[in-house]
C-alpha positions as CSV (number, residue, x, y, z in Angstrom):
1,X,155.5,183.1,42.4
2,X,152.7,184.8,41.1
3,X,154.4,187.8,40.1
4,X,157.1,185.7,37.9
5,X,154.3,183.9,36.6
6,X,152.0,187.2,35.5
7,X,155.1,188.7,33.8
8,X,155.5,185.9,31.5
9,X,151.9,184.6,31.4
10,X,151.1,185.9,27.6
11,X,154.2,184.7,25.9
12,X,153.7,181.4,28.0
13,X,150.2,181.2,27.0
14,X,150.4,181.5,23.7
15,X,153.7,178.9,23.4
16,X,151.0,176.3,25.0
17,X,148.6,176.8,22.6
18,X,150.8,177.2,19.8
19,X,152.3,173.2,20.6
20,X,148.7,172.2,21.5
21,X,147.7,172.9,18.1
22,X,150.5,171.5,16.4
23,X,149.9,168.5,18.3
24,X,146.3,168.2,17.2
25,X,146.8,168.9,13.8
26,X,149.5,166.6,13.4
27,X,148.0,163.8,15.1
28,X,144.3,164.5,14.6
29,X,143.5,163.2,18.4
30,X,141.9,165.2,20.7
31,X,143.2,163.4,23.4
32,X,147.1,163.7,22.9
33,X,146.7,167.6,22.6
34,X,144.7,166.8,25.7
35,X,147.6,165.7,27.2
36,X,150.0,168.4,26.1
37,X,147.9,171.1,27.1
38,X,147.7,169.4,30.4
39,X,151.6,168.4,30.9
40,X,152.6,172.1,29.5
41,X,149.9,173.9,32.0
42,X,151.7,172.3,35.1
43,X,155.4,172.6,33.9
44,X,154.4,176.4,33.5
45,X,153.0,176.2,36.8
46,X,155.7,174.1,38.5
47,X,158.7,176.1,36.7
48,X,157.2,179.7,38.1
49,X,157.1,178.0,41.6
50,X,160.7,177.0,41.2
51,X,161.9,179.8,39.9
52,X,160.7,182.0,42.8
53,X,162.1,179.7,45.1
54,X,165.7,180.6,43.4
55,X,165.0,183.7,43.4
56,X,164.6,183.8,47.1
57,X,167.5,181.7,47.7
58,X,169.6,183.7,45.8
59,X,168.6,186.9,47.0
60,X,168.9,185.4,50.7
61,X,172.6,184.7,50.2
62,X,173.2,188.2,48.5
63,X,171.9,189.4,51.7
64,X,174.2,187.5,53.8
65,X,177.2,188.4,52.0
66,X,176.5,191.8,52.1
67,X,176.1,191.7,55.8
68,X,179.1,189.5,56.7
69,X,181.4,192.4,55.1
């Protein structure tokens, strides 16, 4: 996970900040941006988590195929 998540943690970074800002400029509440930077900061967690799991799962079944020919 960690290594999925390192490779994409500047681009990722700076997408959060860039819709936190947004957020706060458009709605002036410090609160709601709050809440985005929260929401976003756990879906970037949660998606690198799910994406290594994939990754595993497919490379798993790769591994079986190969060895079943």
């Amino acid at each position: 996970m960690l290594e999925r998540y390192r490779r994409t943690f500047f681009v990722t970074q700076a997408a959060i900040v860039a819709v936190t800002l947004a957020v706060f400029v458009q709605s002036h509440r410090l609160a709601a941006a709050a809440a985005f930077f929260a929401t976003m900061q756990i879906g970037a967690i949660t998606g690198a988590l799910w994406a290594a799991r994939l990754k595993r799962k497919i490379e798993r079944s790769q591994q079986g195929f190969l060895v079943s020919r």
